[in-house]
C-alpha positions in Angstrom: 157.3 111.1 46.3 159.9 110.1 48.6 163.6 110.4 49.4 165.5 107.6 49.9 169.2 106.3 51.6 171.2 103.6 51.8 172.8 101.3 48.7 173.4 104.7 46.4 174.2 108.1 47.4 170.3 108.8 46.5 156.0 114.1 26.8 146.2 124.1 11.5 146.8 121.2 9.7 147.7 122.0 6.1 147.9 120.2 2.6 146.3 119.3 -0.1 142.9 118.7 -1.1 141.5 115.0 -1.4 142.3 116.0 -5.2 145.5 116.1 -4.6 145.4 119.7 -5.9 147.8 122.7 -5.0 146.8 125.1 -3.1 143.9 123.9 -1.2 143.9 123.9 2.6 141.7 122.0 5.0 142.0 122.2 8.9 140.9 119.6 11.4 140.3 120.3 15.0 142.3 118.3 17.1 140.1 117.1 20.0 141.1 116.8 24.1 142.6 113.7 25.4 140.5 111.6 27.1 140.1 109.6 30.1 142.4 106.8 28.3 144.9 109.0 28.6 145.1 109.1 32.1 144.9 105.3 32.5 147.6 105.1 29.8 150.2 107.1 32.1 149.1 104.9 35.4 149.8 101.9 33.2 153.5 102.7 32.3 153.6 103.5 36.1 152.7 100.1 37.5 154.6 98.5 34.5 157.8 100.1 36.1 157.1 99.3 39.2 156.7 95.6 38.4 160.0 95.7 36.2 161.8 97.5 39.4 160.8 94.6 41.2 162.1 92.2 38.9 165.4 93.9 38.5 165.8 95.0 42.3 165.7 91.4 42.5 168.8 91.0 40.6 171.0 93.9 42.1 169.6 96.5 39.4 167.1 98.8 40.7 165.0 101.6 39.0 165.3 103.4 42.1 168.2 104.7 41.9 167.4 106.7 38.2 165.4 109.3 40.5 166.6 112.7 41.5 170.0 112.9 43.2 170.0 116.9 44.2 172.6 118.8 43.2 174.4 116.3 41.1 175.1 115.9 37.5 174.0 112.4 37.1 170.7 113.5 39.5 169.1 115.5 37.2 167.7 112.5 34.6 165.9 111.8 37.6 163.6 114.6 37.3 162.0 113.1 34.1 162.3 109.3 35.6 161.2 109.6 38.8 157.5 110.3 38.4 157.2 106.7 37.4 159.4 105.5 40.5 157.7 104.3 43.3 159.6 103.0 46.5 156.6 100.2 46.9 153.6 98.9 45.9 151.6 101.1 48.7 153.3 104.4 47.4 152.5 103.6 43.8 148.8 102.9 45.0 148.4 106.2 47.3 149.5 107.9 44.0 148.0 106.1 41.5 144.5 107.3 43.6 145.3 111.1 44.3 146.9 111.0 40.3 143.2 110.1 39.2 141.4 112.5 40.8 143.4 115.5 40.5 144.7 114.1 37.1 140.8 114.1 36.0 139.8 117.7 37.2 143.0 119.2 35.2 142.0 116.9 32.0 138.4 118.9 32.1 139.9 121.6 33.1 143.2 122.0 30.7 141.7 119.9 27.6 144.3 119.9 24.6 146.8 121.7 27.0 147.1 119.6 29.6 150.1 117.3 28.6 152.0 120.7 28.0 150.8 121.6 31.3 151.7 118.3 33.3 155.4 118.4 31.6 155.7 122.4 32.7 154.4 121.1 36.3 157.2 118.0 36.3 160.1 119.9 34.8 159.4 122.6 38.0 158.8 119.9 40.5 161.6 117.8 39.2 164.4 120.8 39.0 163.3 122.3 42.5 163.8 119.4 44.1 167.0 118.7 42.6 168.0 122.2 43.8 166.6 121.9 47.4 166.5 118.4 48.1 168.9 116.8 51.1 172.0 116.0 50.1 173.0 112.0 49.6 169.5 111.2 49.2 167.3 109.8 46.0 163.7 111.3 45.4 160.9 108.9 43.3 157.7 109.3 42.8 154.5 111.0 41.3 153.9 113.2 44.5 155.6 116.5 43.0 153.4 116.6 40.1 150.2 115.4 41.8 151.2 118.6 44.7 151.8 120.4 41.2 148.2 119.6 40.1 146.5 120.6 43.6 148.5 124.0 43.7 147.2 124.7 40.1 143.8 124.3 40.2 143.7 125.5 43.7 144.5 129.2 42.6 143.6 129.1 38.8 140.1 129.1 40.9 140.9 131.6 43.0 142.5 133.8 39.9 139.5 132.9 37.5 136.4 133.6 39.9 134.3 131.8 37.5 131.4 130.0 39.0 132.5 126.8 37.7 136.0 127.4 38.6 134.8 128.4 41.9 132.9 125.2 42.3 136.4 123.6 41.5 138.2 125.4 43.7 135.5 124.7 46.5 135.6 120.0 45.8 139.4 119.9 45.1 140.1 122.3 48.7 137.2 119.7 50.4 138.6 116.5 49.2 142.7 117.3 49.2 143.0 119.7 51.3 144.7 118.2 54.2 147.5 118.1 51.7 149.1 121.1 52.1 150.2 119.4 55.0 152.8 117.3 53.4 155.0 120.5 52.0 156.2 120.3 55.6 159.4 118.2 56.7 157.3 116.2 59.3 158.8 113.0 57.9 161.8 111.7 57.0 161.0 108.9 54.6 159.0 111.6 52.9 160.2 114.2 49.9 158.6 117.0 51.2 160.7 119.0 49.0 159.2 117.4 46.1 155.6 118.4 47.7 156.2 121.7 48.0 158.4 122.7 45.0 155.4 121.0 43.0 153.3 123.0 45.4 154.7 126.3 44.2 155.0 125.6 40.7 151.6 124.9 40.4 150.1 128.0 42.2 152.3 130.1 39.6 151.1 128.0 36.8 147.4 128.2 37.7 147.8 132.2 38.5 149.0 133.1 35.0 147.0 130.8 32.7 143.9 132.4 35.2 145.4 135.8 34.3 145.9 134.9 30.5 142.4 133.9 30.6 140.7 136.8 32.0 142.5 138.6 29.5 141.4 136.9 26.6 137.6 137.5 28.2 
């Protein structure tokens, strides 16, 4: 995600039997999303990206739909702006990280993981709003994808399952140098976004850790 200046001020089934019968119920399970899922939400992405460009083009950009802090208007930026990307080169560095940590939470989360990713943006998107420099504009994926690595990071540490641990041990190896990025090293960078995603996902991943052990 990144902040930007200049032109503006910155998502048991019951009924009846086949006999059409009263009285008789029937449940299906409802099964985990799949990888399609994923690619579905990258899709929309790059489809907003290319319709940004378009109507940049004619004095109308996305842009400026992301999240203003601490003003009125701002805040429909913290459901927008995941799918606002300030170039093709930001939308592609998040498109990759989105896919790998995206994938790991799929397995991980199964039929909760949409609730999960909207819990993860609604933190990342109102934090920033709260924290973020004033008379700037914040787009972009990076708070939930920070929101992601913070999860998974200590729902390993909490759950001290093998398998979690194994988890815990590829996502630290592979995105590590991330944590990194929670820093204000950068300008042209929301490092607010980072690290309010950051948090929200360690407390995420803690208490659905701790509501698991307790159900074991």
């Amino acid at each position: 995600m990144e902040p930007r200046r200049g032109r503006v001020a910155e998502v048991e089934i019951v009924g009846r039997g086949s006999t059409g019968s009263p009285g008789r119920r029937y449940s299906r399970q409802v099964s985990r999303p799949g990888c399609g899922l994923l690619l579905g939400i990258v899709f929309i992405a790059w489809g907003v990206e290319i319709a940004d460009v378009i109507l940049r083009n004619i004095g109308l950009p996305l842009d400026s739909l992301g999240i203003h802090p601490r003003r009125l208007f701002g805040l429909i930026g913290v459901f927008f702006s995941p799918w606002l990307h300030g170039d093709w080169g930001h939308l592609i560095n998040n498109t990759v990280a989105f896919l790998g940590l995206g994938f790991v939470m799929l397995m991980a989360e199964g039929k909760r993981f949409l609730h999960t990713t909207f819990l993860l943006v609604l933190i990342s998107g109102l934090g920033t709003w709260l924290i973020g420099r004033g008379g700037s504009v914040h787009i972009g994926a990076s708070g939930l994808i920070y929101g992601y690595f913070g999860y998974l990071i200590l729902r390993a540490w909490t759950e001290r399952q093998p398998l979690w641990i194994a988890v815990g041990v590829i996502v630290a190896l592979f995105y590590g140098g991330m944590v990194w990025g929670v820093l204000p090293t950068d300008q042209g960078v929301s490092w607010e976004a980072h690290l309010c995603g950051f948090l929200g996902g360690l407390w995420l991943g803690r208490n659905h850790g701790l509501l698991s052990q307790a159900r074991r």
